[in-house]
N, C-alpha and C positions, 0 to 999 in steps of 0.2 A: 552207789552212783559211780559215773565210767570215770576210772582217773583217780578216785579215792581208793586208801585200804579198807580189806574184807570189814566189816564191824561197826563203820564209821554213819554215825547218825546224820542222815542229810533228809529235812522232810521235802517230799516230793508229791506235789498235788495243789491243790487249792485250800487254803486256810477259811474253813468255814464259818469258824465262830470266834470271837475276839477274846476270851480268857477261858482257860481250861479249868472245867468243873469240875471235882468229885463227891460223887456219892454212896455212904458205905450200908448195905444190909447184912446184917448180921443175924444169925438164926439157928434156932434147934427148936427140936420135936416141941418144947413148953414156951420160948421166948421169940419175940420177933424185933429188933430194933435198925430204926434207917434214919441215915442222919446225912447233911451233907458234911465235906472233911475240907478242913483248911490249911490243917497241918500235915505236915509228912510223916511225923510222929505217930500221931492217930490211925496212918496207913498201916504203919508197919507194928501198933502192939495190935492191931486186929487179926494179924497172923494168929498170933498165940494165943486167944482170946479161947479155945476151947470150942469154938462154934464155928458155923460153917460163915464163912464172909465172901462177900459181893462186892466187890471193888470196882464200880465202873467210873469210868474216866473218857468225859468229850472233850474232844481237842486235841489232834494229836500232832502239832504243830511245835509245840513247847518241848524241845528236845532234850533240853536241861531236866524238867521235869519227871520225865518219861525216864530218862539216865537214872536220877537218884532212887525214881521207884525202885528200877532194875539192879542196881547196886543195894538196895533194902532187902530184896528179894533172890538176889542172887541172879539174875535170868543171864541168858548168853548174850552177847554182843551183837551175834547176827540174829537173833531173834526181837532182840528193839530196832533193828538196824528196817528190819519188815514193817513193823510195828509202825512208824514213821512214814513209808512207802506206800503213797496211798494206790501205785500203780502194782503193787504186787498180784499175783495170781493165788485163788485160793492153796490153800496147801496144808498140812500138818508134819508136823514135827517133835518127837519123842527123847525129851533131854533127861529122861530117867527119872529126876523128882519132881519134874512138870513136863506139861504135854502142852504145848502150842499149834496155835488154831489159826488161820487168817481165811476171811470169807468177807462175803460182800453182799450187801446189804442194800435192796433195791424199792428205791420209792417211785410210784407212776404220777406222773400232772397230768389231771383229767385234761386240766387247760390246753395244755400244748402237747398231749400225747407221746411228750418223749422222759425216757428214764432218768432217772438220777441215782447212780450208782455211789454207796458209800462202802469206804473199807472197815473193817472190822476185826479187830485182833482180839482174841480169845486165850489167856492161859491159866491154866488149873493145876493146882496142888493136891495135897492129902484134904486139908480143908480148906482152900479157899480158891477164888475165880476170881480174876480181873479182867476185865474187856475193855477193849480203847475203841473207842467213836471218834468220828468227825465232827456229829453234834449231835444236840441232845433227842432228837427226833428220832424213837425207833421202834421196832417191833417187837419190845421188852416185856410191855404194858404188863400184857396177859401172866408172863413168870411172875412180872412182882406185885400183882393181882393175888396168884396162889399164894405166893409167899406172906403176905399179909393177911390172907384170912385161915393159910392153914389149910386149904381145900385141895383135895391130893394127896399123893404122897411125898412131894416135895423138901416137906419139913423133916420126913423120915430117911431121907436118905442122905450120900453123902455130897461132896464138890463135883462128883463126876455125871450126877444123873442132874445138878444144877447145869454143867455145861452142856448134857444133853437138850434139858429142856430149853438152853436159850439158841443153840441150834437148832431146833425143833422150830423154834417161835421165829427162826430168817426164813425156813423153809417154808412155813404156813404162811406166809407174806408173799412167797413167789405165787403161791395158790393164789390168791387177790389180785396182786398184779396179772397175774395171767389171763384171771376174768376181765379185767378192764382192758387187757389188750384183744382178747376175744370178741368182747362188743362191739371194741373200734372197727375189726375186721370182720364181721358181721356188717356194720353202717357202711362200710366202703364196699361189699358184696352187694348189697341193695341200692346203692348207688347207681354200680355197673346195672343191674338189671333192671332197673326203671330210665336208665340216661341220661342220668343226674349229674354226673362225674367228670366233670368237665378238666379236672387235675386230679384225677384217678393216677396217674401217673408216676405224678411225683406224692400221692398219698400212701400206693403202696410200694414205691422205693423207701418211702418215711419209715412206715411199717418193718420192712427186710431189714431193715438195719436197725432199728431197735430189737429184732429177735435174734440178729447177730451178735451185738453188744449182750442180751440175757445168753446169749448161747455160751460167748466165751465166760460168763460169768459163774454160768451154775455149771458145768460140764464138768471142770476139777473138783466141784463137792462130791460130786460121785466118787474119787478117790479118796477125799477126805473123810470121809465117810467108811469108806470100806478099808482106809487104815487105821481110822480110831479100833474099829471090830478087830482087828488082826494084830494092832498093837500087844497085845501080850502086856501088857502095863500094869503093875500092881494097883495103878490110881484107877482104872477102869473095873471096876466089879463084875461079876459074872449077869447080876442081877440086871445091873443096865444094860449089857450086851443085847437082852433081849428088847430092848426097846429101840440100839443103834438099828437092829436090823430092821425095822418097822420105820425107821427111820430113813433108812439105804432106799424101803420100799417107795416113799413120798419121793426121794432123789430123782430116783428112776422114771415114776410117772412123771415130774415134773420136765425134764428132759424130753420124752416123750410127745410131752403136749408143747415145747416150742420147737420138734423139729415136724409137730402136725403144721403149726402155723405154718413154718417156714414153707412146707411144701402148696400150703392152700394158699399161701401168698405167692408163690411162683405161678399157680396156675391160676389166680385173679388176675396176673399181669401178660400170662397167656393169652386168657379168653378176650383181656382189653385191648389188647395189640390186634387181636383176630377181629373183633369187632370193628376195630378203628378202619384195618383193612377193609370190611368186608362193607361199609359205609363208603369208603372211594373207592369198591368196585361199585357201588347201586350206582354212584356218580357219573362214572367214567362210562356206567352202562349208558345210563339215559343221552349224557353229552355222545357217545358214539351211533346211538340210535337218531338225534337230530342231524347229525353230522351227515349218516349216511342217505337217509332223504331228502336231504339240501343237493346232495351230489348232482345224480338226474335232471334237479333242478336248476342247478347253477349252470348245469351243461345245456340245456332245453336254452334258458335264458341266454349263455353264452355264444350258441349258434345265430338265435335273433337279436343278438346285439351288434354283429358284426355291420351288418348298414349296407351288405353288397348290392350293387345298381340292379341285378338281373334275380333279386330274390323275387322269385313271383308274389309269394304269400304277404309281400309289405303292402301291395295295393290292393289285396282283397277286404273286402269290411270285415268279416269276420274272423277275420286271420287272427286279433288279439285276445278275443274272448276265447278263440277256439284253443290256444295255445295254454292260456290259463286253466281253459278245463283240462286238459291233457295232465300239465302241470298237477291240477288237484287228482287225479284219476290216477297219477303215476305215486304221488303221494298216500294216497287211501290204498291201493295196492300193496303198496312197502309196507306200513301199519299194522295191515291185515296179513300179511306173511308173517312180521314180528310174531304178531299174537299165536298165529298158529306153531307156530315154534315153540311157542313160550318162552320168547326172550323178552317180553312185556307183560 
């Protein structure tokens, strides 16, 4: 925070949830156990517990809290300082006997169409992983799915292909979210093309800026990602390595497909503009088409409205009928040029 020293815990964000939860999984190849933790005690003998541990923790508003873990655990100061910051940018960081993570973790409302981005802090040991939440809503399910029946190889392996796979399980979440922003902009493409869309406008500025906001969000995993692989970390196995890169590979499409949108959203708001014009030209046609055969006419009329003493044509009978037929002959004339033109 501006004006504080380096280290200094200040949370920054919105407090999502009212008392900060933990829940601890613990596990090897034959044992599975998950319990929620009330004590801080409990936190920290599940370090040495022999087994691999899951330390997840919603709420990261409780600074006090977050402190004692990181004093249980040793962690650096500017690394809870992040931890807390729910505005930080993804990023990693390699403090030699743990690796820190922070990523962002994105829910869509079918409702209202727009994103809710949460932060997510990730660090991993020789055996064990903590992640901090905003709240207890996330895209976990499926690791602690595996981890409970064993399905995989999750159970066999160590703390680092666990932090794999729950990075694996933000990234398969942007997959979903992407579809649901896909259909939206699909619904607003059929909009425009039936002329339904009468705030096409402001749907796809809604749009451009939700893929800005996913833009800045997922862009630096693509770093994060490709400095886990490059970290050289003894916590990092060779054996994960090959699943980060398959991993790097989802990054990338991922990325990919919201700078597709971006660009099929700049040209929905193209074609909408073009259209919009191209509707007050049919306008402005048809108004300059009456326009211009009124002229002839108003001027026809304007001559025999003047009332002068010596006009002959005022005292013949048929002077007014004959003037109107002129009138419509000078009228069907003009009409009949338009068409041949094809400017009607």
């Amino acid at each position: 925070m501006a004006g504080e020293p380096p280290g200094t815990m200040v949370h920054i964000g919105e407090r999502k949830i009212e008392r900060t939860a933990v829940t601890l999984i613990e596990y090897d190849f034959e044992n599975f156990r998950e319990t929620p933790i009330e004590r801080l005690e409990d936190i920290i003998a599940s370090k040495n517990s022999g087994k691999i541990s899951w330390i997840n923790i919603d709420g990261v508003h409780d600074t006090e809290f977050i402190s004692a873990i990181g004093e249980s655990f040793g962690l650096h100061p500017l690394l809870l300082e992040d931890v807390v910051n729910t505005e930080q940018r993804p990023k990693l960081d390699d403090y030699g006997d743990y690796i820190f993570t922070a990523l962002k973790m994105i829910h869509y409302d079918d409702k209202t169409g727009l994103l809710d981005i949460e932060h997510v802090s990730l660090i991993f040991g020789e055996s064990w992983v903590i992640t901090f939440q905003e709240r207890p809503e996330d895209a976990f399910d499926n690791v602690r799915n595996r981890i409970r029946t064993g399905k995989g190889r999750i159970r066999k392996m160590g703390a680092d292909y666990l932090a794999y796979a729950l990075i694996d399980a933000i990234v398969d979440n942007y997959f979903v979210v992407l579809e649901n922003i896909g259909l939206k902009i699909e619904d607003i493409e059929e909009g425009l093309v039936e002329g339904l869309h009468s705030s096409a406008s402001a749907e796809i500025h809604k749009m451009k800026r939700q893929t800005i906001l996913l833009r800045h969000s997922i862009w630096p995993l693509r770093e994060v990602i490709s400095g886990f692989q490059r970290t050289g970390s003894k916590l990092v196995l060779e054996s994960t390595g090959y699943f980060l890169r398959d991993l790097y590979d989802h990054t990338i499409q991922v990325i990919d497909t919201v700078e597709t949108y971006r660009d099929i959203l700049s040209g929905m708001l193209d074609t909408h503009l073009s259209m919009i014009s191209n509707r007050m030209n049919e306008v402005m046609k048809v108004l300059t088409i009456i326009a211009t055969i009124f002229i002839p006419l108003t001027f026809i009329a304007g001559v025999y409205g003047m009332n002068f003493e010596y006009m002959p044509e005022l005292v013949v009978k048929w002077a007014y009928p004959a003037v109107l037929a002129i009138m419509a002959i000078v009228a069907g004339a003009m009409l009949l040029f338009f068409k041949r033109k094809k400017w009607i």
